[in-house]
C-alpha positions in Angstrom: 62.1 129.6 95.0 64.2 128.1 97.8 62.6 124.5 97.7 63.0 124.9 94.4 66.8 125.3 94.7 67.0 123.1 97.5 65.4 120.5 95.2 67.6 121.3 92.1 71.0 121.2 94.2 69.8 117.7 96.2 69.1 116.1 91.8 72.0 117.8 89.9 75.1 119.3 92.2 76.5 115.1 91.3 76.1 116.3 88.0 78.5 119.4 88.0 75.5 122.2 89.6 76.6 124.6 91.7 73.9 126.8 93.2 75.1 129.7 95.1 73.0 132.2 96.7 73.3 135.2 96.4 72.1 138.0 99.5 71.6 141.0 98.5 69.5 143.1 101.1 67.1 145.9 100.5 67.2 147.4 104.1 69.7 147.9 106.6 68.8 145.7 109.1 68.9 142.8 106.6 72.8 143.3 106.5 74.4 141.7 109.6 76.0 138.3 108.4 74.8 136.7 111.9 71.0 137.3 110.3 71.7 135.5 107.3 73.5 132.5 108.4 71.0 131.9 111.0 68.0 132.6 107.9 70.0 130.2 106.1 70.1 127.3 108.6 66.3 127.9 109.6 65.9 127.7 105.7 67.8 124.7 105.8 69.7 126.1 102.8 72.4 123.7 101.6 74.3 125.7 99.5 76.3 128.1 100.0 75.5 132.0 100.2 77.6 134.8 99.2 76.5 138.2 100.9 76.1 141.0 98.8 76.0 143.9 100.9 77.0 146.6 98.7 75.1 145.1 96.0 78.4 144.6 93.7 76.7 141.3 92.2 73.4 142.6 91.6 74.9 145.3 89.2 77.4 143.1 88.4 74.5 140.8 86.5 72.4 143.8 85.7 69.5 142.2 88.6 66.5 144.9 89.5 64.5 142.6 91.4 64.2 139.9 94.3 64.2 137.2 93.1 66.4 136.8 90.5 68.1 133.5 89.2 70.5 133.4 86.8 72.3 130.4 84.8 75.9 130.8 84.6 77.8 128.1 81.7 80.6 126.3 82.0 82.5 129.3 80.2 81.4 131.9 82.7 78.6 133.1 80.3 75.0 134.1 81.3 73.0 131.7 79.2 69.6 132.0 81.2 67.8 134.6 83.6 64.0 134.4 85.2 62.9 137.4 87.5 60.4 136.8 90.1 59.0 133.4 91.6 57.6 130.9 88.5 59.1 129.3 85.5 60.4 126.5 87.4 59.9 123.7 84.4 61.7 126.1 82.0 64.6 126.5 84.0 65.1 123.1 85.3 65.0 122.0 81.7 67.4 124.7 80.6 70.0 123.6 83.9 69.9 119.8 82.2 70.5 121.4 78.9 73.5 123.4 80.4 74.6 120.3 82.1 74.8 118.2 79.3 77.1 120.4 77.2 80.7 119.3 76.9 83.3 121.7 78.2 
């Protein structure tokens, strides 16, 4: 999914997309911030990453599994969610539909 995003950020962040990752580990030693900053430069991640060590995202957006990617509207609202690796058509097609919406 990441040269997916990677991909997706480079075509439409000129466009008004803003990708932001979202960490969320499943173990403990996947919590030190130093970890993911340096996962995220050997990942060459351009985006930012937000690191969700007590998981207050994850049940903020009702997630349950790694990967999850949701579409967030202008408006705040969740207009789109995929859960595991795939669907990469249908979600680039729904982030050019979301971009093209006024407001």
């Amino acid at each position: 999914m990441i040269p997916q995003l990677r991909g997706w950020h480079e075509r439409y962040t000129s466009r008004g997309l803003t990708i932001i990752g979202v960490h969320t580990p499943e173990f403990f030693w996947e919590k030190p911030a130093d970890k993911v900053a340096d996962a995220r430069q050997r990942l060459g991640i351009p985006y930012p990453v937000l690191q969700d060590n007590d998981h207050t995202v994850w049940k903020r957006y009702g997630v349950w599994a790694w990967p999850t990617l949701v579409l967030v509207d202008k408006r705040g609202v969740v207009r789109y969610r995929h859960v595991g690796e795939g669907a990469y058509a249908d979600t680039e097609a729904m982030i050019t539909t979301l971009l093209a919406e006024s407001g």
